[in-house]
N, C-alpha and C positions, 0 to 999 in steps of 0.2 A: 458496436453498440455496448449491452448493458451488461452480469452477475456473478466468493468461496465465503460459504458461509466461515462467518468471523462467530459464529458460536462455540464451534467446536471450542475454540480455541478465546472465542468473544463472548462466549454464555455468562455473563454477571462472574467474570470474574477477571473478564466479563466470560467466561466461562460462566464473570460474578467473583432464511433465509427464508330458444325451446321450438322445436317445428322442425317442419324441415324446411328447407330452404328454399328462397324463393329467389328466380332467374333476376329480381331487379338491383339482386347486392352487386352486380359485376359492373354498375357506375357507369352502364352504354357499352361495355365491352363484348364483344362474342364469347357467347354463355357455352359451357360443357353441359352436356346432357347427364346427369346424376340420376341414384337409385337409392337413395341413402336416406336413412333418419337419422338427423344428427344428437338429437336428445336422448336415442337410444342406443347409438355409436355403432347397429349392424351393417353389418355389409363390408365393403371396399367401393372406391371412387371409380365408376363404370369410366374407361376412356374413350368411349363411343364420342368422334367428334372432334378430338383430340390435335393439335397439331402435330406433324411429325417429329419435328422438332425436339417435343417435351417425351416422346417415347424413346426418340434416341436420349436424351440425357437420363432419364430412368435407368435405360442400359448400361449408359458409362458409369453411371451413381452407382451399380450395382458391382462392375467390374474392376472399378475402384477400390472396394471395398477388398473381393478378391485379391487383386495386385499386391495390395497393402500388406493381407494375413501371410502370401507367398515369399514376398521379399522381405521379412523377416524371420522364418522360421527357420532357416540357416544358419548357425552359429561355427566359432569355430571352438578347437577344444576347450582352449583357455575359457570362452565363454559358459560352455555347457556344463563347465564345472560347480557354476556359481548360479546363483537362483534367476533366471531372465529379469525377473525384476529388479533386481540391482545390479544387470549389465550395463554398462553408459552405451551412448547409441555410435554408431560405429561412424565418424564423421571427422573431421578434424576439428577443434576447437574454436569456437567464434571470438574466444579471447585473447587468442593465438594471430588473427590477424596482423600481417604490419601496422595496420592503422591504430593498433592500441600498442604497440610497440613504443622501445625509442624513447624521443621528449616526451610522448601524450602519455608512455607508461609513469617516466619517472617525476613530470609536473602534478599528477594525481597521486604519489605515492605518501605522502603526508597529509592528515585530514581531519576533520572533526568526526571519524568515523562510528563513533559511538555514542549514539544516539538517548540511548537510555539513558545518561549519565547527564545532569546539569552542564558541565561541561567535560568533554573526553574524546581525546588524539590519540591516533594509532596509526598505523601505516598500513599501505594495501598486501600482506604478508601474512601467511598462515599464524609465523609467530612470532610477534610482533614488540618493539617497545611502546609501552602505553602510558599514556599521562591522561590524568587527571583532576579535578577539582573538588572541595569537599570544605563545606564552612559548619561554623554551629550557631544553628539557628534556636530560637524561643519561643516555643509556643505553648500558651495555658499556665506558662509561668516555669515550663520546664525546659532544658535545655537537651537538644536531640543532635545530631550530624545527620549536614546533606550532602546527598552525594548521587542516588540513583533517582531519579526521576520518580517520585508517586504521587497520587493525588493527598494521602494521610500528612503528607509536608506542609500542606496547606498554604501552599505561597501562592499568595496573590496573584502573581502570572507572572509568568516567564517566558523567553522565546528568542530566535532571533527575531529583531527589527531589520536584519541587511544579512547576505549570505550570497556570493554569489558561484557556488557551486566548487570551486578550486582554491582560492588563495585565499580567502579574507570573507571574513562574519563580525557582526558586532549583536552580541547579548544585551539583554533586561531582565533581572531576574529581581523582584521586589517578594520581600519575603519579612511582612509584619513590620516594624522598627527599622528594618535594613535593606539598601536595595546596593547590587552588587550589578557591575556593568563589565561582560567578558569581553575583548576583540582579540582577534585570530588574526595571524597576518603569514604569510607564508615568501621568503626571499631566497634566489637562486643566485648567490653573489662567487666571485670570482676568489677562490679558495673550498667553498661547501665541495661536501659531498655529495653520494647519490642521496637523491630528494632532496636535497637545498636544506634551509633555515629555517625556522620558525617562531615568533612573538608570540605571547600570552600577554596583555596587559588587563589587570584586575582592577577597578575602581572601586573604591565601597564608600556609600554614604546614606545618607538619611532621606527620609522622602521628603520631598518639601511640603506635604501635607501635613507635617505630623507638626503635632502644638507644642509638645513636648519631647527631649530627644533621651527617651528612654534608654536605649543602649548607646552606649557612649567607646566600647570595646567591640575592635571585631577580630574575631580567630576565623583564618583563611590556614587551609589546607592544600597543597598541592602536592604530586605526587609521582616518583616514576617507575613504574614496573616492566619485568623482561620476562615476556612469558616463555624464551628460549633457557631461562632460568642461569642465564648470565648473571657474575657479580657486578654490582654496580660502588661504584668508589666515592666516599665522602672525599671532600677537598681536605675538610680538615675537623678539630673535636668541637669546636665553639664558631659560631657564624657571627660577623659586624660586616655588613654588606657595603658599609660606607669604604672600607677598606680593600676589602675581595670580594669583587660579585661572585669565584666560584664557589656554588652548589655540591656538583655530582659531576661524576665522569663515568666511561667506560668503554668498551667497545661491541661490536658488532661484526659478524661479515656481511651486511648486505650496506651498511653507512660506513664501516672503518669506526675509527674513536671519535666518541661525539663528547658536547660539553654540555652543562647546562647552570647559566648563569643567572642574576636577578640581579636589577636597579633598581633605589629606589629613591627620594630626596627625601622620606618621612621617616620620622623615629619607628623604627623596626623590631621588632623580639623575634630570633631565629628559634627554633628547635627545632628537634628530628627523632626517626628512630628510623630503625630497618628491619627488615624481617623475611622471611625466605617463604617461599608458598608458590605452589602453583596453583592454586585455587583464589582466581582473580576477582569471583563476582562474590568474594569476602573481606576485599579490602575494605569497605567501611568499619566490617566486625572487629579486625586486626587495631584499627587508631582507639576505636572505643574500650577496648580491653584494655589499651596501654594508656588512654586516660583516663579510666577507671581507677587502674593502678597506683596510679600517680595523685590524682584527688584523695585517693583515701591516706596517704601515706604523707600527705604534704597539702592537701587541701587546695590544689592550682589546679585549672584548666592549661596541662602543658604536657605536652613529650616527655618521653625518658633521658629523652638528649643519650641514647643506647642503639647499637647494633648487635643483631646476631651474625653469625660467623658467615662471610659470602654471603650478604644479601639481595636478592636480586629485584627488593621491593624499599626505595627509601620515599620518606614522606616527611614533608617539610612545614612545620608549624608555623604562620608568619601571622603574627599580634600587631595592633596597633589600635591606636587612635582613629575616632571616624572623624574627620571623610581621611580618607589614606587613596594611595594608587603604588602600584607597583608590575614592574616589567620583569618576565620570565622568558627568557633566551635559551633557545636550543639548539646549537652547533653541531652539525656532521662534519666530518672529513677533519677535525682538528690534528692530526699527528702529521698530516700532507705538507712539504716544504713547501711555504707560499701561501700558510691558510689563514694568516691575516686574523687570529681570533681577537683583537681587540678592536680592531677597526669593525668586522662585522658583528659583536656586543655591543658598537657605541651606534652602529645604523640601523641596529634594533629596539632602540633604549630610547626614551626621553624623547626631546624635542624631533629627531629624526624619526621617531615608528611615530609620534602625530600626524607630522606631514605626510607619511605616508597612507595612515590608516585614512585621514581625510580626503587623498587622492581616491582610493579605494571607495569611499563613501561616495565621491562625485561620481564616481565610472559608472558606480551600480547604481545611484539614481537615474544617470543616462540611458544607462542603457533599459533600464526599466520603464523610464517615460516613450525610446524610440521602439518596445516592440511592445509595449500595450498601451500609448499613447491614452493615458488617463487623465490629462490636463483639461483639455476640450470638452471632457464629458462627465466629470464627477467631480465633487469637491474634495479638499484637504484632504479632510477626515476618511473617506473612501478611499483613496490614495494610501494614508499610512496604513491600513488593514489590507490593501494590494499589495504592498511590500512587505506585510510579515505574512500574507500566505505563502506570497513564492521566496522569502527569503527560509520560511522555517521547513520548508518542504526541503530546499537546498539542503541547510543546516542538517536536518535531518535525517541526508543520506547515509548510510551505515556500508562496514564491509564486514562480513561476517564469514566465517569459517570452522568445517565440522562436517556430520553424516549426519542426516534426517535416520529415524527411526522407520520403517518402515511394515505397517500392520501385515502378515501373511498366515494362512490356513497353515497347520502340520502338515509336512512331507514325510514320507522316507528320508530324503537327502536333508529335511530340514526338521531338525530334533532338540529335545532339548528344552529348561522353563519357559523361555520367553516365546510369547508371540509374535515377533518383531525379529527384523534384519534389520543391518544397518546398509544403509546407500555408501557409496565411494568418498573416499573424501573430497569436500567439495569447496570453492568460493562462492560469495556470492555480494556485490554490490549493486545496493537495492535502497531508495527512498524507503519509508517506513511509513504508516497509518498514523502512527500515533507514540513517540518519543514516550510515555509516560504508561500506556496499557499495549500498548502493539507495538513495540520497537522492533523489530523483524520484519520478516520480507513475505508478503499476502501475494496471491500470483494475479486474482481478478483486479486488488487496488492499484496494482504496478501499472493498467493500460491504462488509467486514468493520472495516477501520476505524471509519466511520464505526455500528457496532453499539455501539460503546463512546461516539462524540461526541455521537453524538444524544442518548443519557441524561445527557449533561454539559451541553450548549448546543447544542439543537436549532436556533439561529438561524447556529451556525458550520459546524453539519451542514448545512442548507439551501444555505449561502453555497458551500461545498465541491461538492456533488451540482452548484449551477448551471453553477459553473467545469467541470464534467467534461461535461455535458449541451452545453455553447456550442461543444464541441470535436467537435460531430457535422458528417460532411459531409452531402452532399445526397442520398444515396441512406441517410442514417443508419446511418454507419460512422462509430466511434469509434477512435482508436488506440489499442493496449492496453500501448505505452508511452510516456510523454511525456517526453520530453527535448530540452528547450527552454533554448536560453540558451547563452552558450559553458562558465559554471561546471559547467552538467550533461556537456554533451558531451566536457568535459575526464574524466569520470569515467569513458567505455565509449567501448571498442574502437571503431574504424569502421565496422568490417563488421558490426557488429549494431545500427547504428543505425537504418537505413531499418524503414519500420513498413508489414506486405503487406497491402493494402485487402480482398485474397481473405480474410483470415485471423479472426476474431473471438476472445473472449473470454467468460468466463462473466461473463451480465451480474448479479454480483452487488447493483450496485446497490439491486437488484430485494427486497434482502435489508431494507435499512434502511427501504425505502419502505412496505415490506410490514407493518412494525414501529409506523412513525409512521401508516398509517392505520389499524392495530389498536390505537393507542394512542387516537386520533378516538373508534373507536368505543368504546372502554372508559375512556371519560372520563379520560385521565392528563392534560388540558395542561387549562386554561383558555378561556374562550370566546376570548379574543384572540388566544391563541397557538395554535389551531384553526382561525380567520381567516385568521393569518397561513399557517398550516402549506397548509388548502385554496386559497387561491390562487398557490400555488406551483404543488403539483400541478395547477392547473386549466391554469396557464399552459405547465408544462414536458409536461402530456398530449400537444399534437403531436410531439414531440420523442422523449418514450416510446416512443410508437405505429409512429414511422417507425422508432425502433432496435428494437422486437420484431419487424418485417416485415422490415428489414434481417437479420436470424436465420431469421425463417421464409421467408425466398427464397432464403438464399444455403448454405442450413447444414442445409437438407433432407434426408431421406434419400431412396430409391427406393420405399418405402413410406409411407401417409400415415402423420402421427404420428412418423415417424421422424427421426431428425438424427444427421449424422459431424460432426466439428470437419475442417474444410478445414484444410491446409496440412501433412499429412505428406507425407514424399520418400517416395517409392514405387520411387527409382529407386539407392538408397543402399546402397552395398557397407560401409561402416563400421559403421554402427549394428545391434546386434543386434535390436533393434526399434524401428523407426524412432518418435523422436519424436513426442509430440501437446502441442508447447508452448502452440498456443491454447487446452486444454483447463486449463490451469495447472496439470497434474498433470505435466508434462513426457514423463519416462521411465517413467510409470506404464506396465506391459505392455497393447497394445492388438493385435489382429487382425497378423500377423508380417507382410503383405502389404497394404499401402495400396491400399483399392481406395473405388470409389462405392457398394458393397454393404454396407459398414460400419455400423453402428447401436450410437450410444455413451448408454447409456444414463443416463450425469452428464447431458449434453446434452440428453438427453428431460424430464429430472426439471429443471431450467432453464430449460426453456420453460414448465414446466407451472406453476412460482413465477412466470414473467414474466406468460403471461394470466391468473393466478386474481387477480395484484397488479392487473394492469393492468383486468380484471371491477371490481375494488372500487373503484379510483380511477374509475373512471366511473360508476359507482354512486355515489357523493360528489359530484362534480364534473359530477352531472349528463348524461352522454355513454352512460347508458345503449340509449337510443334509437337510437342509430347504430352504432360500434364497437362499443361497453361488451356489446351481446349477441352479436358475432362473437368476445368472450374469454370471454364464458360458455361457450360451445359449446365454443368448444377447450381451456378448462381441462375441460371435462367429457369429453372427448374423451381429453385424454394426464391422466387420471385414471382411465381406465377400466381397476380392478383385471385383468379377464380378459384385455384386448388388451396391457399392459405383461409379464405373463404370457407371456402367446403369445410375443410378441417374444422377452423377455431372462431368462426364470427357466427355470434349469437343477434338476428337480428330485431328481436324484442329489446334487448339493451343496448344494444349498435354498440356492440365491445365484442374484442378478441379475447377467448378464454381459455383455458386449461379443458382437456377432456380424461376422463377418466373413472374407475370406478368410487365414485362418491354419494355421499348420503350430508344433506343437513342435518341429520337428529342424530348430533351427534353430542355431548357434554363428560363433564367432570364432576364427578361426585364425590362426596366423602365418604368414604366406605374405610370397615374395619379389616386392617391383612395380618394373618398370621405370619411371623418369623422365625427365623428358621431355629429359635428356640422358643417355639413360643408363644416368644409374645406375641399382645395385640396393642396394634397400633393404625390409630386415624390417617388416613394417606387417599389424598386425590388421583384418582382410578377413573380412567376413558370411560363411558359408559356409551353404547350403540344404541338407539331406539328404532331404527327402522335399517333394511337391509340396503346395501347397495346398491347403484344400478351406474350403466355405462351411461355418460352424459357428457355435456358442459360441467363445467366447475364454475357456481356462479359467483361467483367472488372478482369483483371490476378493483382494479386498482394497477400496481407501475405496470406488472406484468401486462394490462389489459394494454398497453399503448406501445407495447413493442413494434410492430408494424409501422405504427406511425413513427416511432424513434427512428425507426429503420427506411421510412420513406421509400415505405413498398407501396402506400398508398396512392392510388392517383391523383394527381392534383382538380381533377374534373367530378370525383367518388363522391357520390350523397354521403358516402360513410366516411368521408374526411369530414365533412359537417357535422358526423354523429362524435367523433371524437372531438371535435372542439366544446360540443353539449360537454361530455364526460369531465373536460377538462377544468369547465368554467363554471361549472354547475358548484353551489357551496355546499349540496345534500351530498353529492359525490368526492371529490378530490380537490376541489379549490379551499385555499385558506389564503386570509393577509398577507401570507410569511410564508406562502412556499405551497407546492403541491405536495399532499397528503399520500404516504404509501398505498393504504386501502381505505375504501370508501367507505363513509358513516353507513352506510346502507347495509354494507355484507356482516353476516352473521357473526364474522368472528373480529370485527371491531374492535379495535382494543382489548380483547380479549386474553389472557394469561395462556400459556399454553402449556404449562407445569405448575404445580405450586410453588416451583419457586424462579420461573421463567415469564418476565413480565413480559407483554407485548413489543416487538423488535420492528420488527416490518409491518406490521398493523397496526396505522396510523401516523407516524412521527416524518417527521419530513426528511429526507436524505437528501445533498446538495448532485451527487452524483447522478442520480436520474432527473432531476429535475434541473441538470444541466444539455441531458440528451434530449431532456424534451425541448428546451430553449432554441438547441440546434433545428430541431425539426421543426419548430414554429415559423424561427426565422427563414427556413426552405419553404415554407408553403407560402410566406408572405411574398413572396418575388414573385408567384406566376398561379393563374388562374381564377374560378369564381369565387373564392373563397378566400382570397388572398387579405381582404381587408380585416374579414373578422381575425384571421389568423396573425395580425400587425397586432392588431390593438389587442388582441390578449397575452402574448409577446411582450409590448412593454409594460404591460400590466402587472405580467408575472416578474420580469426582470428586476423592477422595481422593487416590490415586496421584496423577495429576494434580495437585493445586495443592501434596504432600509434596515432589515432584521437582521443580519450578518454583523454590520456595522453596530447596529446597537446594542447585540449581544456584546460585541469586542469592547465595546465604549466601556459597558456596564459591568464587565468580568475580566478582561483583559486576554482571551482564549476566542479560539474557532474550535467549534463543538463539534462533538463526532453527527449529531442528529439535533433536530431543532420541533421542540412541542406543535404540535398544530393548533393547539387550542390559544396558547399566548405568546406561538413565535420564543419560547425562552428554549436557549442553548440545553439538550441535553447527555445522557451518556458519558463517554469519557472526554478528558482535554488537555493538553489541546491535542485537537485532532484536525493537524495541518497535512492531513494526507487530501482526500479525495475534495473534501470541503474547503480547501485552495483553490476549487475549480470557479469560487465564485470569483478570481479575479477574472477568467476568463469569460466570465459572465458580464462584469465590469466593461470588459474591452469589445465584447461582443465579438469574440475569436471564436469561430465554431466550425473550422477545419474546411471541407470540400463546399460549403455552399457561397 
């Protein structure tokens, strides 16, 4: 199922997640005998009645837990020297596999892996040669350089239109006056070296909307840097490309000597300059100083046509006339007897990289129409916003490398300013949220990602899940955000960098895995790629196993069954309800008082996806004899309709709630705070009117439909009826355009919940759960009495959904991180081709085991 808070890291920057109960909720089922007020939360859940069953999994749930704390407190020396938290878990590496060995390593070792950047290639290698792109655009009359993705660029939109995950992308990037068209082509020909060849071809011209062709001049940028801080070799002092396409040269040990060429048939102006640095995510500052320079001294938009001495950074000015086109070639292995560098420039170049980009173009439309078959069911228009979800999600993919920060308490052993350790050094390739605000790796966005990659290439889904899995410590804790490298950490604040080892995240994962062994079992892959698929899982099962125990020991609640997301401030005078960013709902309304009595029920319905996945993979993989029957028990355990009941269903609202100690009267006032010289100054200050008490939490919104996401509900349940009320109701969670986070109804509505933290999760619509609900609609619609209303609100919703998608894309050229409830208009950051790609699966009506 469904939730890491993206504020931490997403807060606006986006920096800027009554009664008691009565025997007739169990839907006809045999009732447990209870003692309990659930409005006032005393007591424990009397077993009187009980099957045996659910006592024995109690006992394994508990012994589990046990196991868990025992089979890691062993260390050996080498480890005990170093803070357990940034021990890696003792396992062999899932990256390590044969299966990403070999061809599959060195066909993915050249890429568009740098996300951030309009356009930018690197290799899958800690230190890597890097290319990229960088033009000068005009906006408000002044002239700026692009080159990293922001929104302050103001271009119109941009994106892949096609990307199909390893060899070839074709760009759109329209930007006021100018629209520049990138394609990527990637060739393994008979002379290359490791990793093969590669094509850039640039287009640039005018939009055909424009009445007037204001810029008539385009300055295109490209560029090559060696962050092993290798010299890189000009060909020569003056460039006429009609003559010698060579560029730059150099070498490497992991390609040998590589080239890098350019053709082109249009009148060209070459310049250059070169410059030495290791500090990567300041090459754009590097071009603008040195035509800065050069303007002031000479009045031209141009290079020094200069290097400095070994430089390991050259960047190539190329002018011309609009429209223009021009091809940039990158040869590995060129010093090899037999390496053919002119035959493979001329089948990179010109009429040959058409033919081939346009093969490329036919494959990926084929293959696009044979595994989301959008022809029969949607029109044109829907179709090209199905291909730039999954093409930009592709595009998108990043490799990054580096140590997370990591928050810890003072030690003895650990001394010294900073409050922070650093993790091991690490990789990680990972899709991304969002290329332009979140180009990095989210751990909860990753299981939804990867819902779209695996139906495209299950083998780059695999490759992705390993890289996230290597990144477990030894007590199997993941970081739930990865930023790695100094070009990430150039992108977020400081203070939100360290990642708390108390803190978890929903492990979505749980979502894709869930997917690919019900695809095992209902014969969707081939004997081979079943092969391949079950020895992954066979392999990455210890890995799994320590991060489901790493949840169930540290994410418990006080009740068995039960779980709080760790890491609200409980001690917080600003926030009108404190934060739940590891639950990835952020600001969604939770219990007004942080306490250990908390029971969140997204959390329970997460666990209950992680043992029923982790039941089956051990059932596959054999491991039924050992573990595989202590996840039987516990998915049978937090599946039991009557005890999820007891806990969290309020049957006055026929919703599953939050329990915990909370109060309504709770608000933000303006009150005057002394500083700490001082002064006084006006600042919005928590204010409590009434004391707490142990309850429900009444606040109905996504969290309230976990259950039903999770189709724990019975298909026969009066209270599957009460949830389709919730859902279709427009006082509660229904809108034209999508289901609403939380309902007009709860108190904190739209509500700010800082003054300078606008409402996140209260109200705005999110594509991601109100894709989990899609799925669980379409499950209720196949079977029982309820089946019909459950259709027709289904295609009710669907519609809305991919109408307003589409029309946001028509009218903006972007997929939005969130979308208004009030007018369906796209909002947040963009594009945000992470989890909001799922509406192509929405499109396709792909929704995994049903």
């Amino acid at each position: 199922m469904a939730g890491s808070g993206r504020r931490s890291a997403r807060s606006r920057v986006r920096y800027s997640a009554d009664g008691s109960q009565d025997d007739s909720i169990s839907g006809g089922r045999p009732h447990m005998k209870q003692h309990r007020d659930i409005r006032k939360g005393y007591g424990t859940i009397s077993l009187i009645g009980v099957d045996v069953k659910v006592v024995l999994a109690i006992c394994f749930f508990a012994v589990f837990g046990i196991l868990f704390l025992i089979r890691y407190l062993v260390r050996t020396p080498e480890e005990a020297s170093r803070p357990r938290v940034i021990t890696p878990f003792p396992a062999p590496k899932l990256t390590e596999l044969p299966q990403f060995q070999g061809e599959h390593k060195e066909s993915m070792y050249w890429g568009t892996y740098r996300p951030h950047l309009y356009l930018g290639i690197r290799s899958r290698t800690p230190r890597s040669l890097l290319a990229g792109l960088m033009w000068i655009g005009v906006k408000d009359g002044r002239y700026s350089i692009r080159h990293i993705c922001q929104d302050n660029d103001g271009l119109n939109s941009y994106g892949w239109i096609s990307h199909n995950g390893r060899d070839f992308g074709h760009q759109k990037l329209v930007d006021q006056g100018m629209v520049l068209e990138t394609s990527f082509l990637k060739s393994k020909n008979l002379g290359s070296g490791y990793g093969g060849d590669w094509a850039v071809r640039i287009v640039v011209q005018n939009p055909k909307s424009m009445q007037t062709e204001d810029i008539t001049d385009a300055h295109v940028f490209f560029y090559l840097a060696d962050e092993e801080g290798n010299a890189l070799d000009l060909s020569r002092d003056s460039y006429d490309i009609h003559g010698n396409s060579l560029l730059a040269s150099g070498s490497r040990m992991d390609i040998g000597n590589w080239q890098m060429h350019m053709k082109s048939k249009d009148d060209l102006e070459v310049h250059f300059s070169g410059f030495r640095t290791l500090h990567m995510h300041n090459l754009s500052d590097l071009v603008l100083d040195n035509l800065g320079e050069q303007a002031q001294k000479y009045g031209r938009i141009q290079l020094s046509d200069t290097t400095t001495s070994s430089p390991n950074v050259l960047v190539f000015q190329i002018s011309a006339r609009i429209p223009s086109k021009m091809d940039i070639v990158f040869l590995s292995g060129t010093m090899v007897k037999g390496s053919r560098v002119e035959e493979r420039v001329s089948s990179l170049t010109g009429s040959s990289l058409t033919s081939q980009l346009q093969l490329k173009q036919r494959e990926f439309d084929e293959r696009f129409e044979k595994y989301f078959n959008l022809a029969d069911k949607l029109d044109t228009e829907s179709s090209i916003v199905g291909k730039a979800a999954i093409g930009n999600l592709l595009g998108g993919i990043g490799y990054f490398y580096g140590q997370s920060k990591i928050s810890i308490p003072r030690t003895k052993s650990i001394q010294g300013p900073d409050k922070f350790v650093s993790y091991w050094p690490a990789e990680l390739y990972t899709a991304v949220p969002s290329r332009s605000f979140f180009p990095r790796g989210f751990l909860w966005d990753e299981g939804f990602h990867q819902l779209l990659v695996w139906r495209w290439d299950f083998r780059i889904c695999l490759d992705i899940l390993g890289h996230w899995l290597d990144l477990m410590n030894i007590d199997g804790w993941i970081p739930r955000e990865q930023i790695l490298g100094a070009e990430a950490l150039s992108k977020v604040p400081e203070e939100f960098v360290p990642q708390h080892p108390s803190n978890g995240n929903p492990p979505t994962l749980f979502l894709v895995l869930n997917d690919l062994v019900n695809g095992i079992k209902s014969s969707r892959f081939t004997a081979d790629e079943c092969n391949e698929i079950l020895s992954f899982l066979e392999h990455a099962y210890v890995r799994l196993d320590a991060w489901f125990g790493w949840f169930n020991t540290t994410q418990s609640g006080k009740e068995k069954g039960s779980y709080f997301w760790h890491g609200r401030d409980s001690t917080t005078v600003r926030e009108l309800n404190a934060k739940t960013l590891t639950s990835g709902l952020d600001d969604y309304p939770r219990a007004s008082h942080p306490s250990e009595d908390e029971r969140h029920v997204d959390l329970r319905c997460w666990m209950l996806l992680a043992a029923d996945c982790m039941h089956s993979i051990a059932k596959l993989v054999n491991k039924e004899a050992n573990s595989g029957k202590v996840y039987g028990e516990t998915a049978e355990l937090l599946s039991d309709f009557e005890i999820i009941n007891q806990m969290h269903f309020d049957s006055t609202h026929g919703a599953y709630l939050d329990f915990g100690n909370h109060t309504e009267k709770v608000r933000l006032s303006w009150k005057e705070v002394i500083g700490g010289n001082n002064d006084a100054t006006r600042e919005l200050v928590r204010e409590v009117l009434q004391m707490p008490e142990l309850r429900l939490v009444p606040h109905i919104g996504y969290v309230s439909l976990f259950p039903f996401m999770g189709k724990i509900i019975p298909t026969d349940s009066w209270i599957l009826d009460k949830q389709f009320d919730l859902i279709s109701n427009k006082s509660t969670l229904w809108t034209d355009f999508g289901l609403r986070s939380l309902a007009r109804t709860s108190t904190l509505y739209m509500k700010r919940n800082t003054e300078h933290d606008p409402p996140y999760w209260r109200g705005p619509i999110w594509m991601n759960m109100n894709y989990l609900i899609l799925s669980a609609l379409d499950y209720y619609s196949k079977d029982g009495p309820y089946r019909d209303r459950a259709e027709v609100i289904y295609n009710d919703l669907r519609g809305n959904l991919i109408r307003n998608v589409v029309r946001n894309y028509r009218e903006t050229g972007f997929l939005w991180e969130q979308y208004d409830q009030k007018q369906g208009k796209g909002k947040g950051c963009r594009p945000f081709t992470g989890w909001t790609s799922l509406i192509l699966l929405v499109m396709s009506e792909s929704y995994g085991s049903n």
